[in-house]
C-alpha positions in Angstrom: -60.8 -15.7 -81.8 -60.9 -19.5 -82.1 -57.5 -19.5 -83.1 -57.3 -18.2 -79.5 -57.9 -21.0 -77.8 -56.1 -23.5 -78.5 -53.1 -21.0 -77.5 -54.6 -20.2 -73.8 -55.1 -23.9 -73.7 -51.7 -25.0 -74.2 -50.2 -21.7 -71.8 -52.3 -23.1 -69.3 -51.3 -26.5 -69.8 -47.5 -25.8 -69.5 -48.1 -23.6 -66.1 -50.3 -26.5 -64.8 -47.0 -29.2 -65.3 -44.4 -26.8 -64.8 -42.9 -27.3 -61.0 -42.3 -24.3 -59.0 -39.2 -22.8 -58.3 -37.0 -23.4 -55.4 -38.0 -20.0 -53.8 -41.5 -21.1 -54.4 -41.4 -24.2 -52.3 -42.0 -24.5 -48.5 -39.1 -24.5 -46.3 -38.0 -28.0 -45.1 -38.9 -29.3 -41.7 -35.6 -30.5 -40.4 -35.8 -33.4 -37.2 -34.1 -32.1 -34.2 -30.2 -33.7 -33.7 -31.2 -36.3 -30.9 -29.9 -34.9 -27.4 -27.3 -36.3 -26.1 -27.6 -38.9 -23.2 -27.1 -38.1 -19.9 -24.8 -40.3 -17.9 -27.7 -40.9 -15.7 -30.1 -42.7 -18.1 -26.9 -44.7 -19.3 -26.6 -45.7 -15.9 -28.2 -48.9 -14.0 -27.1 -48.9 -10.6 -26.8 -46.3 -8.2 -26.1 -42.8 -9.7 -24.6 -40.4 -7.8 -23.5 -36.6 -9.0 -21.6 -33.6 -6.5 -22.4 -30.9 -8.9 -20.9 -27.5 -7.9 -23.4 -24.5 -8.0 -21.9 -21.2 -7.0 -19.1 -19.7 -4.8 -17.8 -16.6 -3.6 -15.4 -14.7 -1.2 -16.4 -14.1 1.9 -14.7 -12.2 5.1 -11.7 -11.5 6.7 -9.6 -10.9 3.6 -6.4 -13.1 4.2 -3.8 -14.0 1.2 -2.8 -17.2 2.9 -6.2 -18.5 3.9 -8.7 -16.9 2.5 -12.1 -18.4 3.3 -15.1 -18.8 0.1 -19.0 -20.1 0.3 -19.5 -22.8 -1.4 -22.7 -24.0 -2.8 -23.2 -27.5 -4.0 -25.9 -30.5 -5.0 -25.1 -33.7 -4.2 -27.5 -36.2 -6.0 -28.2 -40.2 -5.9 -30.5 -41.8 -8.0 -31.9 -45.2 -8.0 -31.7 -47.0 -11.4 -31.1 -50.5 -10.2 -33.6 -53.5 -9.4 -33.9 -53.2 -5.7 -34.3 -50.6 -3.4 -31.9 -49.0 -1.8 -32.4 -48.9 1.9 -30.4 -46.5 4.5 -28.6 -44.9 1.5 -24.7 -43.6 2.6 -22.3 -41.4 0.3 -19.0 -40.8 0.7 -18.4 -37.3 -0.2 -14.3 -36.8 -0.5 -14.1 -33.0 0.7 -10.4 -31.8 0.3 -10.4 -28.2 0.3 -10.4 -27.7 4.8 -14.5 -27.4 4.3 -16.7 -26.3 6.7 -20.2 -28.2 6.2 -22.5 -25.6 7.1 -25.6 -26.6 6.0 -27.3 -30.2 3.7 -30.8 -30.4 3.2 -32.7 -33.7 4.1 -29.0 -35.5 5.0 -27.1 -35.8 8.0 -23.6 -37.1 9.0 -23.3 -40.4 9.9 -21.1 -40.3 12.4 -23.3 -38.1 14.7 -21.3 -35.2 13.9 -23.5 -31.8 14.4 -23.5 -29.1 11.9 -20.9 -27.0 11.2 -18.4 -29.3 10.9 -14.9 -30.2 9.6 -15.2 -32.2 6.6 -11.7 -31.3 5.3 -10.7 -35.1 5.1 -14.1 -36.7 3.6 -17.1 -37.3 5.2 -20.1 -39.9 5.1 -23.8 -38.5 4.1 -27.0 -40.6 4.9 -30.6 -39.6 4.3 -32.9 -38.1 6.8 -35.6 -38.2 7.5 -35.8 -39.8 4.1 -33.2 -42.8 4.0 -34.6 -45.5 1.1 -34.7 -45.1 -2.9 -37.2 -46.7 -4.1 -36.6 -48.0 -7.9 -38.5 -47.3 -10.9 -40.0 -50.7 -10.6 -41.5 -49.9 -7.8 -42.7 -46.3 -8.7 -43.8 -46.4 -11.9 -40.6 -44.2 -12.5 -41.2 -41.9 -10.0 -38.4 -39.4 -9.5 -39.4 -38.2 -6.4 -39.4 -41.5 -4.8 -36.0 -43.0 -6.6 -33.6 -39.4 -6.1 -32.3 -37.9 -3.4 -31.2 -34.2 -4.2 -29.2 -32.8 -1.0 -28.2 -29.5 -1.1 -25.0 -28.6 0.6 -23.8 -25.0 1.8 -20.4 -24.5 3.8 -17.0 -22.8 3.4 -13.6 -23.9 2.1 -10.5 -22.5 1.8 -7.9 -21.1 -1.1 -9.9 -22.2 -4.1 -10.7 -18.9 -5.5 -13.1 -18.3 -8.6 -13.0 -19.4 -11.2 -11.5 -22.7 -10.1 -14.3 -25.1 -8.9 -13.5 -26.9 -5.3 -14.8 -30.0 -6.2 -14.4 -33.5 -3.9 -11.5 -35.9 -4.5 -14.1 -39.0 -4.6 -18.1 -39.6 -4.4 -18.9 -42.8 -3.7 -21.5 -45.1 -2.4 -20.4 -47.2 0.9 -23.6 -49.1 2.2 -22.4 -52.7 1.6 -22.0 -54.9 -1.2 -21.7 -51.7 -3.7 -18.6 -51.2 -5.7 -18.4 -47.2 -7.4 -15.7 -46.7 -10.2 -13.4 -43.8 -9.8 -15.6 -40.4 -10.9 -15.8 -39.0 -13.8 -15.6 -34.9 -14.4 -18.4 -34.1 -16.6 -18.0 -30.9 -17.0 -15.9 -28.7 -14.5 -18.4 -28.0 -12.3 -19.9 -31.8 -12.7 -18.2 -34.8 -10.6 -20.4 -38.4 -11.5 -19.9 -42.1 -11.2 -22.5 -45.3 -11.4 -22.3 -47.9 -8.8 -23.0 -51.2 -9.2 -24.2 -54.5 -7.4 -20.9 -56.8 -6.4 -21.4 -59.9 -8.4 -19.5 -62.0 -5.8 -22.3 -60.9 -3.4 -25.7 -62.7 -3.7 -28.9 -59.7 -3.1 -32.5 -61.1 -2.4 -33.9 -59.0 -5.2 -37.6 -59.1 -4.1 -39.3 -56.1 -3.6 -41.4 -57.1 -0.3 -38.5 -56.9 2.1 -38.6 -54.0 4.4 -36.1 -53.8 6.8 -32.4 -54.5 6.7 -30.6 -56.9 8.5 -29.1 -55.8 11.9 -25.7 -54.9 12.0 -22.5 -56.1 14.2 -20.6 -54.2 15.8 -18.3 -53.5 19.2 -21.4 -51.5 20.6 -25.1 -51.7 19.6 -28.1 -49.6 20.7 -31.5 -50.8 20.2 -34.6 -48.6 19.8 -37.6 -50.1 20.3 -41.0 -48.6 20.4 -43.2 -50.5 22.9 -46.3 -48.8 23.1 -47.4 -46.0 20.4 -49.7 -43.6 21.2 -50.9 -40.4 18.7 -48.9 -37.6 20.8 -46.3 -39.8 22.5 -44.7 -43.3 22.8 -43.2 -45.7 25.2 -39.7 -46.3 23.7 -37.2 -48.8 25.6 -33.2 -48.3 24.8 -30.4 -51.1 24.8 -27.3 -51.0 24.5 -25.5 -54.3 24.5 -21.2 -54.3 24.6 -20.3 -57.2 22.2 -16.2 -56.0 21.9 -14.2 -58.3 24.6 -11.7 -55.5 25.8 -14.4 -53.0 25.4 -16.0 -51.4 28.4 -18.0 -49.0 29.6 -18.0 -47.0 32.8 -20.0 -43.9 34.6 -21.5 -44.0 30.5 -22.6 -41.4 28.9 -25.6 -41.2 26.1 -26.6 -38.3 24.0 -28.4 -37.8 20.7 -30.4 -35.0 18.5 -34.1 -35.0 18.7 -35.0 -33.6 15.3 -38.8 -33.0 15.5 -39.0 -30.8 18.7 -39.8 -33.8 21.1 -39.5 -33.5 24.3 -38.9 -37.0 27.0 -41.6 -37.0 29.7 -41.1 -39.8 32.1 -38.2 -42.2 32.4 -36.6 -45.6 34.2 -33.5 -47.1 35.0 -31.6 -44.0 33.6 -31.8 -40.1 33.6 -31.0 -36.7 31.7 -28.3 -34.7 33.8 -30.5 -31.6 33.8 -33.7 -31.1 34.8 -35.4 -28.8 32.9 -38.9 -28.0 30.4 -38.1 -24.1 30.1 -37.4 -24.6 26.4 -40.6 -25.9 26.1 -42.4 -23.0 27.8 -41.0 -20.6 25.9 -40.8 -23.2 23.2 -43.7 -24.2 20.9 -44.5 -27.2 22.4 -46.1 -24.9 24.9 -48.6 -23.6 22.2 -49.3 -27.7 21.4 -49.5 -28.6 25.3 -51.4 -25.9 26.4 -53.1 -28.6 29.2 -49.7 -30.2 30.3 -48.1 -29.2 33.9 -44.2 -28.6 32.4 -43.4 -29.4 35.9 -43.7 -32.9 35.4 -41.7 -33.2 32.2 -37.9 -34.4 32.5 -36.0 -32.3 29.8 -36.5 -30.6 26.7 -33.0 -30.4 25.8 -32.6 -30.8 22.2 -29.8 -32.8 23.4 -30.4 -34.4 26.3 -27.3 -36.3 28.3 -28.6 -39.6 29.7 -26.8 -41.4 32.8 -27.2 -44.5 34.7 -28.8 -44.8 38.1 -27.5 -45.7 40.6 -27.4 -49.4 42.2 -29.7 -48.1 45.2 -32.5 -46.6 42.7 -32.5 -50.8 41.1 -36.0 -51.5 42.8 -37.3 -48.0 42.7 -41.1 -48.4 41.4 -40.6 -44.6 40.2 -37.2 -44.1 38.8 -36.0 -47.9 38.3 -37.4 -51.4 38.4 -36.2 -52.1 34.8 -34.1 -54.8 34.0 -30.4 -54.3 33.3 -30.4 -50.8 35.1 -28.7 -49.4 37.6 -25.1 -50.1 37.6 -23.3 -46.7 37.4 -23.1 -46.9 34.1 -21.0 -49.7 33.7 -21.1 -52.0 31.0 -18.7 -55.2 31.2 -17.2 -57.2 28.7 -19.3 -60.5 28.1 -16.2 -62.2 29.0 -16.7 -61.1 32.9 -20.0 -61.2 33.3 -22.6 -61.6 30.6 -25.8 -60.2 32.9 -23.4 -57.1 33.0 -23.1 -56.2 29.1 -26.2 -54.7 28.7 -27.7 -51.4 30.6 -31.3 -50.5 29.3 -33.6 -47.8 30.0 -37.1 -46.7 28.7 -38.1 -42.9 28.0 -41.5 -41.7 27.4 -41.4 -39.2 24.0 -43.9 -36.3 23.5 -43.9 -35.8 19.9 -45.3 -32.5 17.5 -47.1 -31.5 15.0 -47.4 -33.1 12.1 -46.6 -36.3 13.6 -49.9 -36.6 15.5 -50.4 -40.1 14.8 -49.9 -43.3 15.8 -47.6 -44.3 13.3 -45.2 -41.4 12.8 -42.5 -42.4 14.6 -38.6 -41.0 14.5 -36.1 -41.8 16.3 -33.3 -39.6 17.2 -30.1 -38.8 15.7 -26.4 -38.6 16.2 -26.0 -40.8 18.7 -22.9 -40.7 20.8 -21.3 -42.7 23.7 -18.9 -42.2 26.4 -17.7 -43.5 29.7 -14.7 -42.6 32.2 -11.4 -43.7 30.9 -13.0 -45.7 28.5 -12.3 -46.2 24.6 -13.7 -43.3 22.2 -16.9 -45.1 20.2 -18.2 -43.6 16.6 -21.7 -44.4 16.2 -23.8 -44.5 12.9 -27.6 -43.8 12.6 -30.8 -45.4 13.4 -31.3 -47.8 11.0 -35.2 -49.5 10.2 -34.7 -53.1 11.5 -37.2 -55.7 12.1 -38.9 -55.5 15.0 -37.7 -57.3 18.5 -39.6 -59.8 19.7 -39.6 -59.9 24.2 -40.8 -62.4 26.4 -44.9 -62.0 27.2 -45.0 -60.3 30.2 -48.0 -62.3 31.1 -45.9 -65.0 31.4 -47.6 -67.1 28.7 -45.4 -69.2 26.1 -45.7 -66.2 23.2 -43.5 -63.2 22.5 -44.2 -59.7 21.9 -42.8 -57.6 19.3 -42.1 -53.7 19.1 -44.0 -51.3 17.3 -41.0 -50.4 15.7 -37.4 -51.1 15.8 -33.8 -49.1 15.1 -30.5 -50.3 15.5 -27.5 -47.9 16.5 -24.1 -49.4 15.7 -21.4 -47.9 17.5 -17.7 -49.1 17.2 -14.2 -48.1 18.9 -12.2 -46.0 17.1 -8.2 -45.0 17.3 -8.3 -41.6 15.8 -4.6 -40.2 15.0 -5.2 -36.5 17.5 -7.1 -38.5 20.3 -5.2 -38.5 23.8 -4.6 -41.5 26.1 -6.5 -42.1 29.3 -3.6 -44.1 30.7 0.2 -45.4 30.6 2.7 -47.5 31.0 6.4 -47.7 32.9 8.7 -50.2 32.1 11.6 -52.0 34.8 13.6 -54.7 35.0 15.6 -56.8 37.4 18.8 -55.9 35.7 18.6 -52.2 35.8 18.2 -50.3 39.0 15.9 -47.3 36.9 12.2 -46.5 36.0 11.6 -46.0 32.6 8.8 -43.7 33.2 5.9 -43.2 31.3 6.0 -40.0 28.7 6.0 -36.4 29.2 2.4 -35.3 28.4 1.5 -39.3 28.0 -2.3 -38.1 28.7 -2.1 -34.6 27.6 -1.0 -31.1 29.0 -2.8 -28.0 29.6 -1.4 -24.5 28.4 -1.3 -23.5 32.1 1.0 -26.3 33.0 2.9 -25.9 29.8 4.6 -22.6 31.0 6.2 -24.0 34.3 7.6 -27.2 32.4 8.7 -28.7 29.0 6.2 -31.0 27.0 8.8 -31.9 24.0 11.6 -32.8 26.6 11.6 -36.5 27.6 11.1 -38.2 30.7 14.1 -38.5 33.5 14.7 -41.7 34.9 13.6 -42.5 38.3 14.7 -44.4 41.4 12.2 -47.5 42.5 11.0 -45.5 45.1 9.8 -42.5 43.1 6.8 -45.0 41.4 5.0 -44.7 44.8 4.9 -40.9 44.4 2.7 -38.8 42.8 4.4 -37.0 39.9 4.2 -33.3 41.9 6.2 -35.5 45.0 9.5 -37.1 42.7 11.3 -34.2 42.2 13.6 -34.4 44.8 14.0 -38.1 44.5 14.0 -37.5 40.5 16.4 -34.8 40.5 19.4 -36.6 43.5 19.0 -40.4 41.1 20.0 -38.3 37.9 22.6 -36.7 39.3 23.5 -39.8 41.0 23.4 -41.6 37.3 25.8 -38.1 36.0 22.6 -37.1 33.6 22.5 -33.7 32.2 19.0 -32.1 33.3 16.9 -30.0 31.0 15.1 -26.7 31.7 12.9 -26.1 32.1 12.6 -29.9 33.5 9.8 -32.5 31.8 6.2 -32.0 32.6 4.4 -34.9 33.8 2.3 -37.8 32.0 -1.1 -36.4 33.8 -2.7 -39.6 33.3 -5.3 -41.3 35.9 -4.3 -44.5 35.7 -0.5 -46.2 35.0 0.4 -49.5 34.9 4.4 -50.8 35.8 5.7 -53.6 33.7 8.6 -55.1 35.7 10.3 -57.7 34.4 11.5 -59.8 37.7 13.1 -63.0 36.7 14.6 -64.7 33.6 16.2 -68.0 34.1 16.3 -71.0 32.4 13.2 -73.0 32.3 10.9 -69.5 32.4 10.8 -66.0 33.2 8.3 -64.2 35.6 6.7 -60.2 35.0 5.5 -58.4 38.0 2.3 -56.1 37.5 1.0 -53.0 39.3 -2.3 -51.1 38.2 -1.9 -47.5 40.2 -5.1 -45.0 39.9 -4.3 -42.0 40.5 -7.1 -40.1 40.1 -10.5 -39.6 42.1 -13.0 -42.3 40.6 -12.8 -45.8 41.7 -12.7 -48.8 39.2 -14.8 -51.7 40.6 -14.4 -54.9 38.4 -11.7 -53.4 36.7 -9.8 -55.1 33.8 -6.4 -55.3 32.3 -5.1 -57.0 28.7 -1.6 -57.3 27.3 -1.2 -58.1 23.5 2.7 -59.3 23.2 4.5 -61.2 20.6 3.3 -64.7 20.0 6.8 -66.5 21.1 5.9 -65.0 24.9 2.3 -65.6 24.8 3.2 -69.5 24.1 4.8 -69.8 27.5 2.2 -68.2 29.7 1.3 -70.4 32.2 -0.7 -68.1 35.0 -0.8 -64.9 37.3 -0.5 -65.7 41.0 -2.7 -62.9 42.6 -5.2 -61.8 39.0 -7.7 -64.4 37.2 -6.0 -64.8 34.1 -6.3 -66.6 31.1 -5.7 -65.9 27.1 -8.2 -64.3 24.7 -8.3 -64.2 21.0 -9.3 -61.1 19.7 -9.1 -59.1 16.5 -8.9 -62.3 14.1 -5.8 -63.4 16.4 -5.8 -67.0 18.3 -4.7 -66.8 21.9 -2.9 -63.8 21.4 -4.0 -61.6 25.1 -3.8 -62.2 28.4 -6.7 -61.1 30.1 -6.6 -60.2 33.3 -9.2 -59.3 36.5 -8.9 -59.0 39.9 -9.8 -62.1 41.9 -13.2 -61.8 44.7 -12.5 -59.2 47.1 -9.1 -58.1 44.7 -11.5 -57.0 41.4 -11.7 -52.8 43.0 -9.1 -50.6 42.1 -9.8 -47.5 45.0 -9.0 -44.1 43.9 -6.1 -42.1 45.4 -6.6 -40.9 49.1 -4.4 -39.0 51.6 -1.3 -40.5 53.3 -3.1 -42.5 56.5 0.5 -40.8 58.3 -0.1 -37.8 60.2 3.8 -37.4 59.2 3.4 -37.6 55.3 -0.5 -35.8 55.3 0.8 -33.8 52.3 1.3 -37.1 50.3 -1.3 -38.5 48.2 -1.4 -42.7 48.1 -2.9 -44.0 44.7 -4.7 -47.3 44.3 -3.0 -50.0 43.6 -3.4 -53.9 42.4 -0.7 -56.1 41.8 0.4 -60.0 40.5 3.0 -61.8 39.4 2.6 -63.3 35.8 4.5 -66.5 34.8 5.9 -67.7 31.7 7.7 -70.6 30.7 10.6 -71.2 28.1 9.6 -75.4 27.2 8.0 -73.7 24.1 10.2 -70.8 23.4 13.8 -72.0 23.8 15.3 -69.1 21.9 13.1 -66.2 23.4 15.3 -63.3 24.7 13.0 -61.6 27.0 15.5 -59.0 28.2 14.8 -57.4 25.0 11.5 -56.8 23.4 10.3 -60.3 23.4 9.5 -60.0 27.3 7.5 -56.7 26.8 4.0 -55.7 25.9 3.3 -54.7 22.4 -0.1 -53.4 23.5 -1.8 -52.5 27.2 -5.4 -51.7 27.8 -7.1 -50.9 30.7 -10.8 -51.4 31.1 -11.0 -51.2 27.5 -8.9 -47.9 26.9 -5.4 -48.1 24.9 -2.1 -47.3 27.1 0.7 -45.5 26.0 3.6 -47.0 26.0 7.4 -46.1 26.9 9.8 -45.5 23.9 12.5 -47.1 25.5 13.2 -50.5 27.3 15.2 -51.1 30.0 19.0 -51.7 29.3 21.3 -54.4 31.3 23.3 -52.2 33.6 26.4 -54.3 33.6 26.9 -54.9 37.4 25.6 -57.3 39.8 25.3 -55.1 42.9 22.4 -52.9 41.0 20.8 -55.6 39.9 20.8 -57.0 43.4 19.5 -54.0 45.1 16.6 -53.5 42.5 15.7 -57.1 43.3 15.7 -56.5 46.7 13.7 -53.2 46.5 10.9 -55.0 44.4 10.3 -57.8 46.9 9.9 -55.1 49.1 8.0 -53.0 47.0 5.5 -56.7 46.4 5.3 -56.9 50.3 4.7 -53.5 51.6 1.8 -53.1 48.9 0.6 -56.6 49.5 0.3 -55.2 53.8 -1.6 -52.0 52.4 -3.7 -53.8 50.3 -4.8 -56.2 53.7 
């Protein structure tokens, strides 16, 4: 047996050194490949995603436009240094969507939901608006992203192609957003960055952007704050020089079931708390006497007082109140350019606090036969500072402050409020202003042509309402041997026209005889008229004989209107009224101003104002654009006609000039 031994020894030896096999050993722990990065962490601006979710069919079945749902999530993120304050995205919508729905967002234009969003629309935050950065948060998410979901219909795309948005971009200013990138074919991203040629204040203690120009602003500024209701007071200040405002118009959303108790120097057009009765601010306000309240109109329509409510301890005695609702040009009267008002606010639950304050949104303006305005939202400014009303040397500032910018706009479908005819001394016709110049109803569309264009008409037809030319009409084009269409033209239907008569050209100058008619039922008091022409004419005005004239510069341009206003006791523009004749009682007399404008030539030698030199490129009217005529008037060739249209006009000048007195 000791032989043994050594054997066993040596076996065990070998299996003691001897190295397993590779089915023996453990299996490997491979690393996980490293995921890929998302185009989010890689960015360090703004990032913004439109990320399609779902869609589906939906009813009536139609092969040519067949509607689909459409559920989306549009995201921004805050990667950058500095918050982002009163964030706005640019969401380029192509397939004819219909925006039913987005979750903590509104459009900034004021527009309510559902909407047409076919041609791109402009997002903003509510009633979150700021991203704060990762700085500032620790990296908090839920303070730097904004996730809005967004749920409408659009048209023709049909699963499984993905409707997604031409363009996502950010537009609050200084920001500059490559062109997107499809991530995947649901996926549409992009990373916006700072504009280097734009210097930022980078410091994380400012708190309120800078206010904002613009051709209208509103100010909202809370005065006194209370835990179930404030004291807000509402300006809105006209800073455009040919914009206007009259009989005006102010609407907006409240969001957060308030309700306006009390106001002065303006009121809601309906009286009425029976939405909060049956409301739940009923179940809040179980103590309050609805009686008392104004409105609880979701949205409420706010108008001016009148000038006789000015010093009405109750309903007035603000300052800036009380005018109508007109709101003047600083050019004519500064005191005039601003209208405020204040409204006490009743707010809910949860915002029983003294701090939780919101102002309302989609603001909109709108006066009488005044320009269209697009306001953006409430924006956190600092606060404004008024005069103690102790009278001590000190100001008092709001509570809290938002600034409403509203600006004109000239939108492509929107209908003029007023006209323009053109004459001349060398043609014995009225180029009248165009069929349908202000629109026509379907009614009146049936009786008369809206494509056909307008007949010429004697001088003494532009006196006439349009329902009273057609005899007059109808004997001067036969008179002129011009073939008549039927059926014959429909009217221009607008309220106000203005004649641009071209009365003299001689040598050293040239003179341009105006009349303003209003032919509709609302009087214009310190009414308004600008011309815009080519800059060889405007060099050789020299003045207008019966308007206070004098040139303007506006739009970036250097004298290049004439503004123009009546003179004291000439500055209202009456509406039309009935024929004063017993004899002509079925004839309706419109309103009328009128001056002569002249020009001279010692600056324009070669101006030929027989043609388009001597002729408006642009007329406004108390801030509203005027249509013009698509013709001009053409030299008729004999002297006689020319004689008698001269003859007619000084007339014309006199007869009106014995009305007006």
């Amino acid at each position: 047996m000791g032989f043994l031994l050594p054997i066993f020894f040596g076996v065990l030896l070998l299996l003691t050194v001897t190295p397993p096999s590779i089915s023996q050993l453990p299996p490997t722990i491979m690393a996980p490949a490293p995921a890929p990065t998302s185009p989010a962490d890689l960015c360090n601006g703004i990032f913004l995603s439109y990320a399609f979710i779902l869609g589906r069919k939906i009813p009536p079945n139609d092969t040519t436009d067949q509607p689909y749902r459409f559920e989306s999530v549009l995201t921004v993120l805050n990667n950058g240094r500095e918050e982002l304050k009163e964030w706005r995205v640019f969401v380029g919508f192509q397939h004819n969507e219909i925006l039913i729905s987005a979750t903590d967002a509104l459009i900034v234009n004021g527009t309510e939901l559902p909407a047409l969003v076919g041609n791109g629309t402009i997002l903003g935050g509510y009633p979150v608006s700021d991203l704060k950065t990762a700085i500032q948060t620790a990296g908090d998410l839920k303070q730097m992203t904004a996730e809005i979901e967004l749920v409408g219909t659009q048209f023709m795309v049909a699963p499984p192609a993905i409707p997604l948005p031409s363009n996502i971009s950010l537009v609050n200013d200084g920001w500059l957003c490559p062109v997107p990138t499809l991530q995947s074919k649901r996926e549409l991203t992009t990373c916006c960055t700072r504009d280097a040629n734009i210097t930022v204040n980078t410091t994380i203690t400012t708190k309120f952007l800078p206010r904002q120009p613009g051709d209208l602003t509103i100010m909202y500024d809370v005065i006194r704050a209370y835990d179930q209701n404030y004291l807000t007071e509402v300006t809105m200040e006209n800073h455009n020089p040919l914009g206007r405002l009259d009989h005006w118009e102010l609407s907006f959303d409240w969001m957060r079931d308030e309700f306006i108790q009390k106001m002065q120097g303006a009121y809601p057009t309906v009286v009425d708390a029976t939405k909060c009765i049956f409301g739940p601010q009923s179940l809040i306000y179980t103590g309050l006497d609805f009686a008392d309240v104004l409105t609880c109109e979701r949205r409420p329509i706010i108008i001016d007082l009148p000038p006789t409510k000015k010093d009405d301890t109750t309903l007035g005695n603000i300052p800036s109140c009380c005018r109508n609702g007109t709101i003047l040009p600083r050019i004519m009267d500064p005191s005039k350019s601003v209208s405020v008002f204040t409204m006490q606010v009743a707010k809910m639950p949860p915002d029983f606090n003294r701090s939780a304050l919101f102002p309302p949104q989609n603001w909109r303006i709108k006066g009488t036969l005044n320009p269209d305005y697009s306001c953006g939202p409430p924006v956190r400014v600092s606060p404004t500072f008024y005069p103690d009303p102790s009278g001590m040397p000190t100001n008092k500032s709001s509570f809290a402050s938002w600034q409403i910018v509203c600006n004109i706009t000239q939108a492509k479908t929107e209908i003029p409020k007023c006209c323009v005819s053109f004459s001349a001394f060398f043609n014995d016709s009225i180029i009248p202003c165009n069929t349908c110049a202000c629109g026509c109803v379907s009614e009146t569309r049936r009786t008369c042509s809206a494509e056909s264009p307008p007949l010429l008409i004697p001088p003494e037809a532009l006196l006439l309402p349009f329902e009273n030319r057609t005899a007059l009409t109808l004997a001067w084009n036969a008179l002129k041997h011009k073939t008549l269409p039927n059926p014959m033209p429909c009217g221009d239907n607008c309220g106000v026209s203005i004649n641009w008569h071209m009365a003299s050209d001689y040598r050293g100058g040239w003179t341009v005889r105006i009349t303003i008619f209003n032919w509709g039922e609302i009087d214009f008091p310190n009414w308004f008229l600008a011309v815009q022409m080519k800059k060889p004419a405007l060099l050789g005005f020299e003045k207008a004989y019966s308007f206070n004239a004098s040139l303007l510069s506006v739009d970036g341009g250097v004298n290049n209107t004439i503004f123009m206003e009546g003179l004291p006791g000439l500055d209202y523009l009456v509406a039309e009224a009935d024929e004063k004749d017993p004899k002509k009682k079925n004839v309706r007399i419109p309103g009328k101003q009128q001056s002569v404008i002249q020009f001279s030539k010692k600056l324009t030698p070669g101006i030929n104002v027989a043609e388009r030199d001597g002729f408006p490129a642009k007329v406004i009217f108390n801030g509203e654009e005027c249509l013009l005529p698509d013709l001009l008037p053409m030299a008729s060739g004999g002297r006689r006609n020319g004689a008698i249209t001269v003859l007619f006009f000084i007339t014309f000048y006199v007869a009106t000039f014995m009305i007006l007195l």
